[in-house]
MDTraj code that builds the backbone (N, CA, C; nanometers):
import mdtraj as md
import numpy as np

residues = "UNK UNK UNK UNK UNK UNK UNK UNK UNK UNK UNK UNK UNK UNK UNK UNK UNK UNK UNK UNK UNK UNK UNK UNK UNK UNK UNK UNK UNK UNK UNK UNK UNK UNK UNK UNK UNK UNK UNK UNK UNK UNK UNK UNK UNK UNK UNK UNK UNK UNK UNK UNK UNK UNK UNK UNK UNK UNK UNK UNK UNK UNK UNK UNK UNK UNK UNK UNK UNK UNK UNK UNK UNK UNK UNK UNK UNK UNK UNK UNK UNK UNK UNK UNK UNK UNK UNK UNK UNK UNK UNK UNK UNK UNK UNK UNK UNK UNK UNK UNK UNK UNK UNK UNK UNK UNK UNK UNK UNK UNK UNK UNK UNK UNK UNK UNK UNK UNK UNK UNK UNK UNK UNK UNK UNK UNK UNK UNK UNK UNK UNK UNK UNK UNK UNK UNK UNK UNK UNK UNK UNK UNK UNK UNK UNK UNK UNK UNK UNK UNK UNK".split()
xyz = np.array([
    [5.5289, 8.4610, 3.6669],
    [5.6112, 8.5761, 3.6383],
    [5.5682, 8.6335, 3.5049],
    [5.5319, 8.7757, 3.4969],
    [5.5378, 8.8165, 3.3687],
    [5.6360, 8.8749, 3.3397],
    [5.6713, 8.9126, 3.1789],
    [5.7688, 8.9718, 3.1188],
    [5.7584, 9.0306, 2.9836],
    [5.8317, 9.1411, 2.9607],
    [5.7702, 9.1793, 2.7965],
    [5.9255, 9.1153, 2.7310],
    [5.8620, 9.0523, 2.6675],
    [5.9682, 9.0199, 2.5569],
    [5.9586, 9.0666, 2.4220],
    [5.9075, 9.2154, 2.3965],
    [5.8808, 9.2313, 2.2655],
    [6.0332, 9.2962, 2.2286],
    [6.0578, 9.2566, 2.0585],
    [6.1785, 9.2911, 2.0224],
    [6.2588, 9.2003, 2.0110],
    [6.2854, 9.0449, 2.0855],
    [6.3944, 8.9388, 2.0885],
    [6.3562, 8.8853, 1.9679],
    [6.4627, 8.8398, 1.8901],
    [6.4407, 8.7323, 1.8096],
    [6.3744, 8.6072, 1.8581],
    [6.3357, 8.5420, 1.7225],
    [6.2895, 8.3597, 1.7678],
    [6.3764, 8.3657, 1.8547],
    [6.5629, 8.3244, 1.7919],
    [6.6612, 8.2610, 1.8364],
    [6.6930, 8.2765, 2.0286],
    [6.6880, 8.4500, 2.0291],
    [6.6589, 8.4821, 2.1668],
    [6.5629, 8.4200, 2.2140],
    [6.4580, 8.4175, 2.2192],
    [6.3546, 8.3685, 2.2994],
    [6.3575, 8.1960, 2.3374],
    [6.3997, 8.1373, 2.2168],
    [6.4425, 7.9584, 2.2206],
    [6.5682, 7.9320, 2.2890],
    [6.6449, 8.0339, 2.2922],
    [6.7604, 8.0198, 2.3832],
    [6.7226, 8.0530, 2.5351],
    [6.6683, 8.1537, 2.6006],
    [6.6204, 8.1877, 2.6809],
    [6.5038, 8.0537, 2.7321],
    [6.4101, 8.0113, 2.6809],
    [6.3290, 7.9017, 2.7196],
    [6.4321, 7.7985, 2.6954],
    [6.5029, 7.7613, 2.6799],
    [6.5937, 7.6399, 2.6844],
    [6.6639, 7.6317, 2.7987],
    [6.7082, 7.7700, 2.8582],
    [6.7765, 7.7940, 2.9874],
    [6.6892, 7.7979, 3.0718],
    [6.5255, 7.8022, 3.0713],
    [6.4404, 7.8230, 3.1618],
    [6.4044, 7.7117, 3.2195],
    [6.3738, 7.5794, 3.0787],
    [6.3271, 7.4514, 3.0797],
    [6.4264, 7.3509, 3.1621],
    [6.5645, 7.3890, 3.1698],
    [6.6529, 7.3446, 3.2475],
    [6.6295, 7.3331, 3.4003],
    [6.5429, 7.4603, 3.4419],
    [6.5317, 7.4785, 3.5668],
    [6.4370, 7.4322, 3.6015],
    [6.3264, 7.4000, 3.5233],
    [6.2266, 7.3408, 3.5651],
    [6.0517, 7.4341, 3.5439],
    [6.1260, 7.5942, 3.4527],
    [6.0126, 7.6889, 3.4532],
    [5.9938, 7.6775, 3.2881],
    [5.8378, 7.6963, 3.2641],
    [5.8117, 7.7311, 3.1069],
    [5.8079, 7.8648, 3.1256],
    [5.8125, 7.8743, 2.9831],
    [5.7651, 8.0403, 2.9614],
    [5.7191, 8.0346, 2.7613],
    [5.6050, 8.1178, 2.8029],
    [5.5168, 8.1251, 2.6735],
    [5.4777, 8.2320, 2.6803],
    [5.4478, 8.3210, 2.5502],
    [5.3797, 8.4666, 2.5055],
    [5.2551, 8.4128, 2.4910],
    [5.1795, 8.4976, 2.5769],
    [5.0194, 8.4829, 2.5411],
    [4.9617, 8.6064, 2.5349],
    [4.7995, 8.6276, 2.4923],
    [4.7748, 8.7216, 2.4277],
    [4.6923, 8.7880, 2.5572],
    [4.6922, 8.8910, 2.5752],
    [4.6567, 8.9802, 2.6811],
    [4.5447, 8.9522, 2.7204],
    [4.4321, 8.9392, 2.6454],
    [4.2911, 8.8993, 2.6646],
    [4.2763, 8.7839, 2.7607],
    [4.3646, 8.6515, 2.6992],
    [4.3426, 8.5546, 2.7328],
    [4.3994, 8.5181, 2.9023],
    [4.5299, 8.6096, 2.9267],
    [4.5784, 8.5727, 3.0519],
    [4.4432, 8.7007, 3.1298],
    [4.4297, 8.7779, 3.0907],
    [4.2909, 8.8645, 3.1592],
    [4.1964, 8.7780, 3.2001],
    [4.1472, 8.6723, 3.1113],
    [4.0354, 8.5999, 3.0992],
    [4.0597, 8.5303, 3.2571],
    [4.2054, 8.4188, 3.2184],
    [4.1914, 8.3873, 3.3359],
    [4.1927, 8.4054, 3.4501],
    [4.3327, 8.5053, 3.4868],
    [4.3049, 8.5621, 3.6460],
    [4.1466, 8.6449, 3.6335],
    [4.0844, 8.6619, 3.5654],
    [3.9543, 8.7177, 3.6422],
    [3.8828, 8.5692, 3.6461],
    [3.8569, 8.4866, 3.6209],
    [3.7969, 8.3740, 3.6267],
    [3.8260, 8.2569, 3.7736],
    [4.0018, 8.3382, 3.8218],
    [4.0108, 8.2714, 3.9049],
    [3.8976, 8.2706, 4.0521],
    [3.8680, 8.1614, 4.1361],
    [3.8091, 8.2425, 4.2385],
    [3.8483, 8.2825, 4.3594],
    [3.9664, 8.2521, 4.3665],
    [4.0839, 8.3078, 4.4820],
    [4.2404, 8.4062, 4.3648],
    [4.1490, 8.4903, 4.3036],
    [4.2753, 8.5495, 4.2107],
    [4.3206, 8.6582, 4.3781],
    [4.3000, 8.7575, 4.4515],
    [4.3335, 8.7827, 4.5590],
    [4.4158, 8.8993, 4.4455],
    [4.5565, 8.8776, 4.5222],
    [4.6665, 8.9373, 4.4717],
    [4.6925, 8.9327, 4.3239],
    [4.6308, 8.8531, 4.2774],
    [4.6455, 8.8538, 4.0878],
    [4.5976, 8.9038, 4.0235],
    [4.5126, 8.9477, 4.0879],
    [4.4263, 9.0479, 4.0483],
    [4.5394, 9.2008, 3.9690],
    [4.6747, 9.2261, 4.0263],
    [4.7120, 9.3342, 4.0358],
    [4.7812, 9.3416, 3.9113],
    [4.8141, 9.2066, 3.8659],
    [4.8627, 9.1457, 3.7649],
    [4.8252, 9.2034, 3.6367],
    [4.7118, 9.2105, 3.6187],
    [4.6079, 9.2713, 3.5471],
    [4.6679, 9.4285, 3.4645],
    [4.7063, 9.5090, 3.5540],
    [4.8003, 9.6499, 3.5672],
    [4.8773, 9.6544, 3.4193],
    [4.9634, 9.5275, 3.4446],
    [5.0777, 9.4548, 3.3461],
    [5.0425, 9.4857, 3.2114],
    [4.9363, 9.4486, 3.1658],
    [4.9178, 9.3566, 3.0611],
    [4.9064, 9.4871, 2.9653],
    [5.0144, 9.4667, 2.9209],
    [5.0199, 9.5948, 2.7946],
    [5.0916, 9.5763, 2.6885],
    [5.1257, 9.5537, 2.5806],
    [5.2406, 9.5120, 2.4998],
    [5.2220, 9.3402, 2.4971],
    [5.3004, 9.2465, 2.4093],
    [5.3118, 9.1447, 2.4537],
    [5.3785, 9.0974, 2.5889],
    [5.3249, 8.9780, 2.6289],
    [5.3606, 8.9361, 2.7579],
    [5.3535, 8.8265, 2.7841],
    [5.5004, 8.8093, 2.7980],
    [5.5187, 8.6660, 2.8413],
    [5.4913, 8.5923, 2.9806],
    [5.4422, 8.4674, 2.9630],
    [5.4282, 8.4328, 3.1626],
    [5.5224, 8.3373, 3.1223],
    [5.5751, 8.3023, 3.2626],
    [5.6415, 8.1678, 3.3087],
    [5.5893, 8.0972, 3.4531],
    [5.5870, 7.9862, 3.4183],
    [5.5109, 7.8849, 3.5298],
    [5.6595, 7.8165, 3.6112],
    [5.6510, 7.8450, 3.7651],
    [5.7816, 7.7452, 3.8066],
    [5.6611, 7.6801, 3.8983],
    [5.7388, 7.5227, 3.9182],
    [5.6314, 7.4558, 3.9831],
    [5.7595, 7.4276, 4.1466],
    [5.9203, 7.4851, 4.1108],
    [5.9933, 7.4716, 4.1906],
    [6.0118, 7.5852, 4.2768],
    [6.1591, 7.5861, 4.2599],
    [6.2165, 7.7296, 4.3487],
    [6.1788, 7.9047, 4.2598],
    [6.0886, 7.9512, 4.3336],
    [5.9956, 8.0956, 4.2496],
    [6.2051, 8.2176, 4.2477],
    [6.2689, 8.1331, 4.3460],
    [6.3701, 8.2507, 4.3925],
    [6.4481, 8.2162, 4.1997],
    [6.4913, 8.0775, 4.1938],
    [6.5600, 8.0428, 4.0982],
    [6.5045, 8.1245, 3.9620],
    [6.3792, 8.1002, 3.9335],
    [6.3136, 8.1765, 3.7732],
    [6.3308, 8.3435, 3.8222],
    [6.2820, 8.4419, 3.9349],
    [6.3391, 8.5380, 3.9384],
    [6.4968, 8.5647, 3.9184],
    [6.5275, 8.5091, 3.9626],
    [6.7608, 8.4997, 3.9189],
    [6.7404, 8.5220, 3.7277],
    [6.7292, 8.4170, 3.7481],
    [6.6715, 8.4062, 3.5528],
    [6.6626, 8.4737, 3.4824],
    [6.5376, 8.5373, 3.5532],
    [6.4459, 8.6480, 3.4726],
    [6.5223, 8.7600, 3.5007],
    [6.5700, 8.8267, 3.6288],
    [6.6637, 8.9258, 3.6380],
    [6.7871, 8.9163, 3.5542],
    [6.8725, 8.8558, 3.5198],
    [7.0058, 8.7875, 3.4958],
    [6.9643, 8.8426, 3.3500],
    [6.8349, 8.7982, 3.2755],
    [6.8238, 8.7610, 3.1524],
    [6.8006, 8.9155, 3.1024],
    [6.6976, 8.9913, 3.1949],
    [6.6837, 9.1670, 3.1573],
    [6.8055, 9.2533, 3.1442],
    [6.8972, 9.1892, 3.2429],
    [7.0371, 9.2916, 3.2620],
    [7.1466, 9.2585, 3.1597],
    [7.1288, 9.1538, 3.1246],
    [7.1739, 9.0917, 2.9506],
    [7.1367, 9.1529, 2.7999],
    [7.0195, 9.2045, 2.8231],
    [6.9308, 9.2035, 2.6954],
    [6.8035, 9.3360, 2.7237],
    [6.8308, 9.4493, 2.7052],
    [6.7628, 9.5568, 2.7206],
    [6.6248, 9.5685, 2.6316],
    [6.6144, 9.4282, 2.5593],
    [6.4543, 9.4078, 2.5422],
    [6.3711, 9.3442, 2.6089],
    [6.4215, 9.2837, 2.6801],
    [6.3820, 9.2345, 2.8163],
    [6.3228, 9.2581, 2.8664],
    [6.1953, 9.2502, 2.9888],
    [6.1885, 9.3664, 3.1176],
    [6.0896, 9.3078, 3.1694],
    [6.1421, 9.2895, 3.2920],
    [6.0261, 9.2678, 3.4498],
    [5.9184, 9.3163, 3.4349],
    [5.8232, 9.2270, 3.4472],
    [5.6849, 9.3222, 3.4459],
    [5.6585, 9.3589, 3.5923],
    [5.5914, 9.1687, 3.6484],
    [5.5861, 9.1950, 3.8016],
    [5.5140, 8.9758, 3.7841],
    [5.5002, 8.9726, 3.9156],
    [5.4714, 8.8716, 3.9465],
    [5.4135, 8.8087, 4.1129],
    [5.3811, 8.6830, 4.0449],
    [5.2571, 8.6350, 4.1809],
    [5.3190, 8.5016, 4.2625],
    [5.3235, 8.4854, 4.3927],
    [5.3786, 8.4010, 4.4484],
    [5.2420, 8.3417, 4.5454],
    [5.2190, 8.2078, 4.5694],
    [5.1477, 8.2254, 4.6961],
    [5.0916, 8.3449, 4.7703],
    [5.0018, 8.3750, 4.6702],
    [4.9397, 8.4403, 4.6563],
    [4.9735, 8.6235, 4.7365],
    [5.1088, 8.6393, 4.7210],
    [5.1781, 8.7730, 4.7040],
    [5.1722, 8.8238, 4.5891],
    [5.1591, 8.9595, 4.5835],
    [5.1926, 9.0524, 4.4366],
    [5.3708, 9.1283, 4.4493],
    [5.4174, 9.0743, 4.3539],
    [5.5943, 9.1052, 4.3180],
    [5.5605, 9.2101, 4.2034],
    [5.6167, 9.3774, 4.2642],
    [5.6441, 9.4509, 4.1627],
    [5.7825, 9.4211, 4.0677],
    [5.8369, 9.4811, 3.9475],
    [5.9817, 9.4583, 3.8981],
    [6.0696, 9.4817, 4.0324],
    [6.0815, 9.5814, 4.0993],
    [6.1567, 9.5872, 4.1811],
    [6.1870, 9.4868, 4.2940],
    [6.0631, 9.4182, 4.2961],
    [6.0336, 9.3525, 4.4020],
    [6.1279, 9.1989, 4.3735],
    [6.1209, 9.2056, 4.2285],
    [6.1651, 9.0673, 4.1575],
    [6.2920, 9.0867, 4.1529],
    [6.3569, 9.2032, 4.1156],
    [6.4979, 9.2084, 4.1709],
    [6.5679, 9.1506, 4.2820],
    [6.4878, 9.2155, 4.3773],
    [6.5066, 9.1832, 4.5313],
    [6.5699, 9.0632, 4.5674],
    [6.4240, 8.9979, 4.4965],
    [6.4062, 8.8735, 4.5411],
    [6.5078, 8.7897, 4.4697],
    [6.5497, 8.7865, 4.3972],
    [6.6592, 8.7654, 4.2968],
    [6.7750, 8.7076, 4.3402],
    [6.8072, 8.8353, 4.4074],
    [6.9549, 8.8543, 4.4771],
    [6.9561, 8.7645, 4.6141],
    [6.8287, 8.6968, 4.6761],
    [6.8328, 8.6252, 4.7759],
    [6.8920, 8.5165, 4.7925],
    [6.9033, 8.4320, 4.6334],
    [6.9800, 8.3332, 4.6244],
    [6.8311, 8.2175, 4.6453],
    [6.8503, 8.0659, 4.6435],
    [6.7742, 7.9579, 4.6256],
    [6.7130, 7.9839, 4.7538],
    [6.6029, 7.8483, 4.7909],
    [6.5093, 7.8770, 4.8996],
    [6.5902, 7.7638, 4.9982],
    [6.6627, 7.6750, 4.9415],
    [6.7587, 7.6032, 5.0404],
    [6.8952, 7.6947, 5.0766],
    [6.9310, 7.7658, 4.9935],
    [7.0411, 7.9078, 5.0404],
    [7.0053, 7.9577, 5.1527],
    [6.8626, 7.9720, 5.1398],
    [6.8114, 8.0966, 5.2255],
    [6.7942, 8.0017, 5.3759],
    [6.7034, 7.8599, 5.3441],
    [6.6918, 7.7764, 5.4875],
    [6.8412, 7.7714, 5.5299],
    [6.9758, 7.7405, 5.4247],
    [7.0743, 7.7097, 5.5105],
    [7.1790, 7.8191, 5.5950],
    [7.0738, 7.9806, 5.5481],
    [7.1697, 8.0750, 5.5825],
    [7.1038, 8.1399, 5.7183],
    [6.9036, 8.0344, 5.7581],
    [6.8644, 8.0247, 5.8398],
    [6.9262, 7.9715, 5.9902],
    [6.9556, 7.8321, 5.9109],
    [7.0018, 7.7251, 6.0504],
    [7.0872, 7.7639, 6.0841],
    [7.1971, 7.8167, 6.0034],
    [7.3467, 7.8689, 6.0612],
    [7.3190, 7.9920, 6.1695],
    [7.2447, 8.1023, 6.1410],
    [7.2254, 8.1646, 6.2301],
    [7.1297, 8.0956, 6.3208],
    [7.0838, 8.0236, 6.3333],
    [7.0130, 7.9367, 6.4998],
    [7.1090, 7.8916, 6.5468],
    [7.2019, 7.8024, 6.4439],
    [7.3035, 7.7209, 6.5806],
    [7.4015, 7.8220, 6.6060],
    [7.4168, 7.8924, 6.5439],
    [7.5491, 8.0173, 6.6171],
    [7.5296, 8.0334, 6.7647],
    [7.3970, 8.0974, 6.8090],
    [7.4310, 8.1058, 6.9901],
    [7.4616, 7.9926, 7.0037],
    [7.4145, 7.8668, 6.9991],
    [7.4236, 7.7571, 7.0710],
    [7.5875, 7.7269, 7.0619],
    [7.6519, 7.7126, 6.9316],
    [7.7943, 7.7313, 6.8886],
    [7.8796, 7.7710, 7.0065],
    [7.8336, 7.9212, 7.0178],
    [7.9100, 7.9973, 7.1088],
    [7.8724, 7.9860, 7.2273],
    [7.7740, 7.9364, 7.3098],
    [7.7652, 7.9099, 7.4244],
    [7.8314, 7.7742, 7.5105],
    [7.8630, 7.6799, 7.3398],
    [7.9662, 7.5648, 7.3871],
    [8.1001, 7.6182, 7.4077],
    [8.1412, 7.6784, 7.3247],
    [8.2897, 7.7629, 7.3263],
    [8.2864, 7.8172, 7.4818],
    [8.1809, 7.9087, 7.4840],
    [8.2022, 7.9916, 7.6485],
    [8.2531, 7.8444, 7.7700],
    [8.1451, 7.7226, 7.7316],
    [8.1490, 7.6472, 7.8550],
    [8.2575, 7.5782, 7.8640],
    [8.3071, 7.5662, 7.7255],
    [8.4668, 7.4541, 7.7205],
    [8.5893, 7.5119, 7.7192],
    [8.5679, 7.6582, 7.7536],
    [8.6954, 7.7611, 7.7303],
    [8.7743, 7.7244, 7.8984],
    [8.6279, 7.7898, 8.0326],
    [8.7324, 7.7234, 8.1265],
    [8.7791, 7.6232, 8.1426],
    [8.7346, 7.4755, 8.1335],
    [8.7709, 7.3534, 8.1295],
    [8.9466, 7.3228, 8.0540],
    [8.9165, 7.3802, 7.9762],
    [9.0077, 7.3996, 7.8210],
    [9.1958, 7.4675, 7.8746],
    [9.1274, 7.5381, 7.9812],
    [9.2264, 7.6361, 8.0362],
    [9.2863, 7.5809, 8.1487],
    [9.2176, 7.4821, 8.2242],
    [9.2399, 7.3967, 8.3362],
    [9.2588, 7.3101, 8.3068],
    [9.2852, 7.2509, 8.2074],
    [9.3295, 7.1204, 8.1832],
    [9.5283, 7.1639, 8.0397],
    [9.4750, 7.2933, 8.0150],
    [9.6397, 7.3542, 8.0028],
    [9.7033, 7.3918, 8.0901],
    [9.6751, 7.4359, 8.1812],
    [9.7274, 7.4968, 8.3317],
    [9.7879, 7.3519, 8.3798],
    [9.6769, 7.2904, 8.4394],
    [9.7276, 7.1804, 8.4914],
    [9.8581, 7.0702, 8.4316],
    [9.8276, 7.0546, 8.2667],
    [9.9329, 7.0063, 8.1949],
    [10.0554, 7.0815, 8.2285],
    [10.0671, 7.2196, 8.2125],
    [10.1990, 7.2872, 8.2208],
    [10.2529, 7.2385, 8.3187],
    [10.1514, 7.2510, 8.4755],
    [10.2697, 7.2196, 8.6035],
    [10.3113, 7.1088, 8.5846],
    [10.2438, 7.0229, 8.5494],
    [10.3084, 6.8652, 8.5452],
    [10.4114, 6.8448, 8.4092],
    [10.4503, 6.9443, 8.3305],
    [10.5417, 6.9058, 8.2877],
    [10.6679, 7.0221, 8.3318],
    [10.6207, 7.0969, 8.4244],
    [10.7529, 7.1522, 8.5044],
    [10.8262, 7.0660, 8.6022],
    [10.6854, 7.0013, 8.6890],
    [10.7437, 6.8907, 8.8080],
    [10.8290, 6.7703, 8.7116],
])
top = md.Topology()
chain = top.add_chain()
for i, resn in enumerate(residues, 1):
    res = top.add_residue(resn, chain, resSeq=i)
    for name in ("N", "CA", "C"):
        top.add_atom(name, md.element.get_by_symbol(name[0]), res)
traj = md.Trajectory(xyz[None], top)
């Protein structure tokens, strides 16, 4: 993920990487040249290439080795806090994330949120196709109770 952090204090920035390091992401200011150096050095840079665009002002990267959804939350959360802030853009498996894109992605919530908001919609038909099959049964076995407690 990049980000311009020009303008925060130390204090901002050590507070901000303290909340980052929690999650499991660094984040360090490096010097434009040097993050240039490497995505061109990469030999599958692909999409990182676009990255490149960015690099204007200081710029911070952050490395997540976990959930990419969790450090976007972060990083969004942390811009809409602090108007020195600001999304640059960023690289996923080997996708290119504009700012907007990092928003987006933001608002999706964790990557186990997202699997568990998966499965729920798979077992729903199945859900409701038990309901359909146990509704008549369900109804014939109230029916039947009633007469036998009229007789």
């Amino acid at each position: 993920l990049l980000a311009s952090a020009s303008g925060l204090t130390v204090a901002e920035i050590m507070a901000f990487r303290k909340k980052l390091r929690e999650n499991g992401i660094s984040f360090k200011v490096y010097k434009n040249k040097l993050i240039k150096r490497v995505v061109e050095n990469r030999a599958d840079a692909g999409e990182m290439m676009k990255l490149l665009d960015h690099l204007k002002g200081p710029t911070g990267v952050a490395f997540s080795q976990s959930d990419p959804i969790v450090a976007t939350k972060l990083f969004a959360d942390y811009a809409s806090e602090n108007e020195k802030f600001s999304l640059k853009a960023a690289c996923y498996e080997k996708s290119y994330w504009d700012a907007s894109t990092m928003k987006q992605m933001s608002q999706l919530g964790s990557k186990s949120a997202i699997y568990g908001r998966l499965i729920s919609t798979m077992k729903a038909p199945l859900f409701k196709l038990v309901y359909v099959l146990q509704s008549p049964s369900s109804k014939l076995v109230g029916t039947l109770k009633a007469v036998s407690e009229k007789s």
